[in-house]
N, C-alpha and C positions, 0 to 999 in steps of 0.2 A: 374344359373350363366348367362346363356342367354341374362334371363329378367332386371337381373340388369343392364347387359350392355345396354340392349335395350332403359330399362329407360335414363343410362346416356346420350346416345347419343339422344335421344328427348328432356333430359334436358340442354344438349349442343346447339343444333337446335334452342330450343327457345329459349335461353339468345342471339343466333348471331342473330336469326332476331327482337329482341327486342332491343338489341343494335342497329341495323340496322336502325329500324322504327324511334327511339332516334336522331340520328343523321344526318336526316332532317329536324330536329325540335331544333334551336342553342338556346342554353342559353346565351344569352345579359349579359353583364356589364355596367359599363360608361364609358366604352371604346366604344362603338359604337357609338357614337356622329361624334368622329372620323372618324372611319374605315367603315359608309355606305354610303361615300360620293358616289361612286364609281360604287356602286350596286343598286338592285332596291329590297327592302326591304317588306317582308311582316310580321306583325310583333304585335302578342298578348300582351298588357299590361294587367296584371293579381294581385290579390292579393292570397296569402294563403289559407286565409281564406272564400274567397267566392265561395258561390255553385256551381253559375253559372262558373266562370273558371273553378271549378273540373268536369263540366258537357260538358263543353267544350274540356276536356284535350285532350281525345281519339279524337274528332274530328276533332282538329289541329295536331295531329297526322300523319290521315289519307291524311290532305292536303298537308301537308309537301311530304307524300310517292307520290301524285299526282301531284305535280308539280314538283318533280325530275325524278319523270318517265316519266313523257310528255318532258322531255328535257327544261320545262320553266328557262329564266334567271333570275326569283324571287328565292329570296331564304326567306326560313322562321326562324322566331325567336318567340321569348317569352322574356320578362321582369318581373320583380318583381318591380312594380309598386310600391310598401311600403318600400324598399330597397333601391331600386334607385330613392327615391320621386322627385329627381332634376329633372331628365332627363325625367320624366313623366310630370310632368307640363310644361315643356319645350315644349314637342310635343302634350300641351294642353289638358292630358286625365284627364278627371272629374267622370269615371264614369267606375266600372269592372264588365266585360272584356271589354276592349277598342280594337276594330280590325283597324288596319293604314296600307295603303300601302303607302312606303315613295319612290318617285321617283326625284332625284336631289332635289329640295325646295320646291318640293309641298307633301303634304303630304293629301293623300285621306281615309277620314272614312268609314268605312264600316257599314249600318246600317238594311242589312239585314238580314233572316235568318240563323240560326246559323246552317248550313249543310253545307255538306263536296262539293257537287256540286255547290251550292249557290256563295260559298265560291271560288273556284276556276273559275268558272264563272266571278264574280267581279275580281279578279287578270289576270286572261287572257285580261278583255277589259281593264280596268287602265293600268296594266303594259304598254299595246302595243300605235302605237302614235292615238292622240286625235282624227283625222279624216284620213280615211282607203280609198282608192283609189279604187276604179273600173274600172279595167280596160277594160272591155269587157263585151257586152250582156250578154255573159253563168255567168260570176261573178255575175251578176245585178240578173238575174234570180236565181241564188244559194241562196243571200244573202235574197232575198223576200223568199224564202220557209222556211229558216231558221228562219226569224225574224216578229215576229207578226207587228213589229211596224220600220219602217224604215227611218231615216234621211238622206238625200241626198240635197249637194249644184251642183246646175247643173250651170255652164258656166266656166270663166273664171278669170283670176285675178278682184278682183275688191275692195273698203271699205266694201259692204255684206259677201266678204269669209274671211275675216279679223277676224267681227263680229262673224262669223259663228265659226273661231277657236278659239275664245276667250270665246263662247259661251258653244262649245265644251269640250275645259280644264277644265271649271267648271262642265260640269253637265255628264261627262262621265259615273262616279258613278252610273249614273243612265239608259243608252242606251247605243248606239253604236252610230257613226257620220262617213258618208260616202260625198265622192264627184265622181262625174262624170260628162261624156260633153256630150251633147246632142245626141250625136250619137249613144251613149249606151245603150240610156232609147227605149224602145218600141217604132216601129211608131205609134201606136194608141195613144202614151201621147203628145198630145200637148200642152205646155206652153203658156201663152198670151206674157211674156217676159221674157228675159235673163242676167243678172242670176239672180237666184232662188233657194229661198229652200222650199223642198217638204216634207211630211209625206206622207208616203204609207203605211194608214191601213184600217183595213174593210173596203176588199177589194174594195178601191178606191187611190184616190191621192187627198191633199187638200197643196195649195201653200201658203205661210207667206206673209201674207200684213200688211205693214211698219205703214198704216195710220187706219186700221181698226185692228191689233191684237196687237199694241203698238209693246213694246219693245220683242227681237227676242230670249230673254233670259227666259221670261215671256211666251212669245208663243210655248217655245218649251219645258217647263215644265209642262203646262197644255196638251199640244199635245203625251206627251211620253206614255200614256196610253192608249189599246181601247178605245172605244165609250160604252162598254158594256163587262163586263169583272165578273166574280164570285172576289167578296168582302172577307176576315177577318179582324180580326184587323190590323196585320202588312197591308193591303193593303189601310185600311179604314186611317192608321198614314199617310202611305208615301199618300194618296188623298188630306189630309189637306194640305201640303204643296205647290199642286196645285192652292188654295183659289179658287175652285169651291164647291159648293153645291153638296150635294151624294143624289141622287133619288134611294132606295134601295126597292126591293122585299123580303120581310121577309119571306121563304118557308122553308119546312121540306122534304131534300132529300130523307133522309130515309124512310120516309110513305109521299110520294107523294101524292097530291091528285088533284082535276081537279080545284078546286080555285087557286092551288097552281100555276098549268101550266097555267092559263089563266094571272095569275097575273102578272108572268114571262115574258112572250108572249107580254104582254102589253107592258111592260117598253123597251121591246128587240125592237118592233115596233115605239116609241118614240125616243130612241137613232138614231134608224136611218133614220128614215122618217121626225123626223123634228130636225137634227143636225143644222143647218142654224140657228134654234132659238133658239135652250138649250146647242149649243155646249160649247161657250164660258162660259158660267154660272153653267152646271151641268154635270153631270159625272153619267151614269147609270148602274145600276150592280143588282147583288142578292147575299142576304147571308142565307147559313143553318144555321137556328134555330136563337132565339131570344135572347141566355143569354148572348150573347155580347152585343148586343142593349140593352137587361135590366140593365145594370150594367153599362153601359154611361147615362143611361138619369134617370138612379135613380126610373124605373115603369117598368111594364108589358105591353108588346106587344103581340097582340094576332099575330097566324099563323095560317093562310097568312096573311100579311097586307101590305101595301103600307107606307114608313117612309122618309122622306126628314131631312137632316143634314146637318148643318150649324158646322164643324168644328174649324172653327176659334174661334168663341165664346160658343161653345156646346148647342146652339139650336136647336130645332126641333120641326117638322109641321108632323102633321095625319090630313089627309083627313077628313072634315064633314061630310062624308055620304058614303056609300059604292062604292068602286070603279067598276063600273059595267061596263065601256065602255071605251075605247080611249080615245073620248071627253071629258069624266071626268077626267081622268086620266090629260089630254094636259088641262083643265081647276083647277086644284089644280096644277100642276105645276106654269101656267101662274101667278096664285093668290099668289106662294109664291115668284116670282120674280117681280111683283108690289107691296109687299107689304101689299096684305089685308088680307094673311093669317093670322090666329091666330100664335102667336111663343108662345113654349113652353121652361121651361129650363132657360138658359144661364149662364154665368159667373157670376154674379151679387153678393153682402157680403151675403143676406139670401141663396141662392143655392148652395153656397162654406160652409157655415155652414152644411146644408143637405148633402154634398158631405165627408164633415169630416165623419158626425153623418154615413150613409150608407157606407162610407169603414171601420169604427170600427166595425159595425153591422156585415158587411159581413164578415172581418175577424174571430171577432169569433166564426161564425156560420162554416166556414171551417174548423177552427180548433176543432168545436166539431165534424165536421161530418167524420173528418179525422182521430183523435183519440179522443175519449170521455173522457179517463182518463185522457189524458194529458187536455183535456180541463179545466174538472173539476179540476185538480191542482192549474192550470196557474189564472184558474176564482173565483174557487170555497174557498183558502184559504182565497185570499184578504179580498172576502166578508164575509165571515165568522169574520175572527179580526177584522174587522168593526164591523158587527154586534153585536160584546162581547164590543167591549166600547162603542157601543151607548147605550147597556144593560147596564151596569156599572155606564156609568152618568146620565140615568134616575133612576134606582131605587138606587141610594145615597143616606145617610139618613141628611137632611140637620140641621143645628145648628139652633132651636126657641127660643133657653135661657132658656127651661129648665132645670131641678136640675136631673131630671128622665133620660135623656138621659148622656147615657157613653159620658163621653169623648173620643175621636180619641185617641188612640196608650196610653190608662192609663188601667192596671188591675187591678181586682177588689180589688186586698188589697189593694194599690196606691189607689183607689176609697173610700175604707170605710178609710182609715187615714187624705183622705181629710174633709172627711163628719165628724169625729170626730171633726179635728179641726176645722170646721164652727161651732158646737156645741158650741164648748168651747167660742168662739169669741162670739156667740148669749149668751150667761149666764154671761161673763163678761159686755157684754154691758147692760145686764136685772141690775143687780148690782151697776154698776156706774150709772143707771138712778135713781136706788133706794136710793144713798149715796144724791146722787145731791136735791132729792124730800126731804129726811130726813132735809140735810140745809137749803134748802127754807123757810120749816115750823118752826125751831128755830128762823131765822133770822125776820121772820113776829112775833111770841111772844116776841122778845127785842123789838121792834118797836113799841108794845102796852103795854108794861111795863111801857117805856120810856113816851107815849104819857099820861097812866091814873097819872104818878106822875108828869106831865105840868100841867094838869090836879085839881090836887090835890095843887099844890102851887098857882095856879089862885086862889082857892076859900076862903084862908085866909084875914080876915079884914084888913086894912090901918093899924091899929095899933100893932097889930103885926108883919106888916111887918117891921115897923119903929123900931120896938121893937129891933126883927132879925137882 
């Protein structure tokens, strides 16, 4: 009796904190078009049917429980996207799960990893306002330990801090944007002039110039990343949008080896020794292992190797000779920013047909390797009813016009009643040829009848004709 009860009450326990966990997490209508004027919204468009929101479900979940427990004033929802298809195109989702933090009219995508820290991460800087104040050295110093990568406008009113919030609003999604006065920053930072916006990363400080890094929106996009940073794909997607060139070390974490650390070492020395020439144009990093790079450029890369990428158009450069020194290294660099590298790849009609032809391939080689039965189903039936009609209409037996070959869809008695009656039709015709031949040969004896008694009256004298 105990245990039954013990049972209920943990089957109690968990339906309250299951409902609990639930109801952080709102289910939308089309009423909320409405009703989030007000609020600041964070908010899953979702279908039924796809995996990824089922893969997602539990991990909005968990952020729903983390920003009601941190006190945030976001609150979370979900929509059914296929349901409410109005109000999802409305707030321009094209694609599930769509993540949108909606604040007054602006409405912020979310486009990275799908974790629960990630995730509240991006809702703490969106929600909060676009440029965050420092008010004191100890803050300045807080926020540098915290933040690898630091955006700061130092002076005073001016059209730069205008830019800078305008700037700001658009690319929050992506950093953090701070302001302070000169009096905050360290005495060792000295500015040439005021005001100014700064980047504080590897470990230095580099100032925005108006006439050398263009526009301040352009500049702080390519800026928002180390100088040398470890690569994947989500890092290598969000670099493209940068429109810098990716200078990548291709190494094997897991069995390390001393090519691997030199190679490394290299590029790490490059980034920072000569940022002044490769800042503006490349972006340097390393990735483990190659089968991501195999499966963007459509070949094999060996490891270690040295690999430059051209994301905009999917090109890419391999050093001609082994990368053995710095100098080489800073000379296949220089070679592929004038130009005389070789490019490999691109976007072009025959590399988009390869690009078809290689992710059908690839597919269903993961679907064999992943279940071989279901492969062979999926692959193996098609082919197979293929293969029976193309058996089928090569060995078909085709019509020569002969007497000897069956006819199509007639059996054999249907066959021999035909065959009699040809018979009968051959003997009538034998017949009527014989009736025909019979008259010819009477019709030619009256004809010589006829001619010997002409004949026979020619040869009488004058006078018995007279006679006659």
């Amino acid at each position: 009796m105990a245990e039954v009860r013990a049972s209920l009450v943990c089957g109690v326990i968990a339906a309250f904190l299951s409902s609990a966990v639930l109801a952080f997490v709102e289910d939308l209508d089309d009423t909320f078009k409405e009703t989030r004027v007000n609020d600041i919204w964070l908010v899953d468009f979702y279908a039924p049917w796809c995996g990824y929101c089922k893969k997602l479900e539990p991990v909005w979940h968990d952020v729903g429980m983390e920003l009601k427990s941190s006190g945030s004033p976001v609150r979370v929802g979900k929509m059914d996207a296929t349901a409410y298809s109005g109000m999802a195109s409305e707030f321009g989702v094209r694609g599930y799960p769509t993540i949108k933090l909606l604040k007054g009219d602006l409405a912020y995508n979310y486009k990275g990893p799908r974790t629960k820290d990630d995730i509240v991460e991006f809702t703490n800087r969106v929600s909060g306002p676009a440029v965050r104040a420092l008010p004191s050295k100890q803050m300045f110093e807080h926020m540098m330990k915290r933040h690898d990568v630091l955006f700061v406008y130092v002076g005073a009113d001016s059209p730069l801090k205008e830019k800078y919030h305008d700037v700001a609003s658009e690319l929050i999604i992506y950093t953090y944007f701070f302001s302070a006065s000169e009096e905050v920053l360290p005495e060792s930072l000295a500015l040439p002039e005021l005001p100014a916006v700064v980047v504080f990363k590897d470990g230095g400080h580099f100032a925005y110039d108006e006439y050398e890094d263009g526009s301040l929106s352009s500049w702080v996009n390519k800026e928002r990343f180390q100088g040398y940073l470890q690569i994947d794909g989500f890092t290598l997607y969000e670099l493209g949008e940068t429109g810098k060139l990716v200078a990548i070390a291709i190494i094997d974490e897991k069995d390390p080896t001393e090519e691997s650390s030199r190679l490394k070492s290299l590029i790490q020395r490059v980034a920072k020794e000569y940022r002044e020439h490769f800042n503006r144009d490349f972006q340097f990093g390393h990735m483990d292992g190659n089968d991501y790079i195999n499966s963007l450029i459509m070949g094999e890369v060996t490891v270690p190797s040295v690999i430059i990428l051209n994301t905009s158009n999917e090109q890419y450069f391999l050093p001609s000779e082994p990368t053995e020194s710095m100098e080489q290294l800073v000379q296949f660099i220089n070679s592929v920013l004038n130009g005389s590298a070789q490019a490999h790849g691109g976007d072009g009609f025959i590399q988009r047909i390869k690009r078809v032809v290689f992710d059908g391939k690839s597919t269903i080689m993961s679907v064999f390797r992943s279940s071989p039965l279901l492969g062979c189903f999926l692959f193996g039936l098609p082919l197979g009813v293929i293969s029976l009609m193309c058996y089928g209409i090569c060995t078909a037996e085709s019509d020569d016009g002969s007497e000897d070959i069956k006819r199509e869809g007639l059996t054999d008695e249907e066959e021999e009643e035909e065959e009699e009656e040809e018979e009968e039709r051959r003997r009538t015709a034998e017949l009527e040829g014989r009736e025909e031949g019979e008259n010819e040969e009477e019709e030619e004896e009256d004809d010589e009848e006829e001619e010997e008694e002409e004949d026979d009256l020619g040869e009488k004298d004058p006078g018995e004709k007279k006679t006659d």
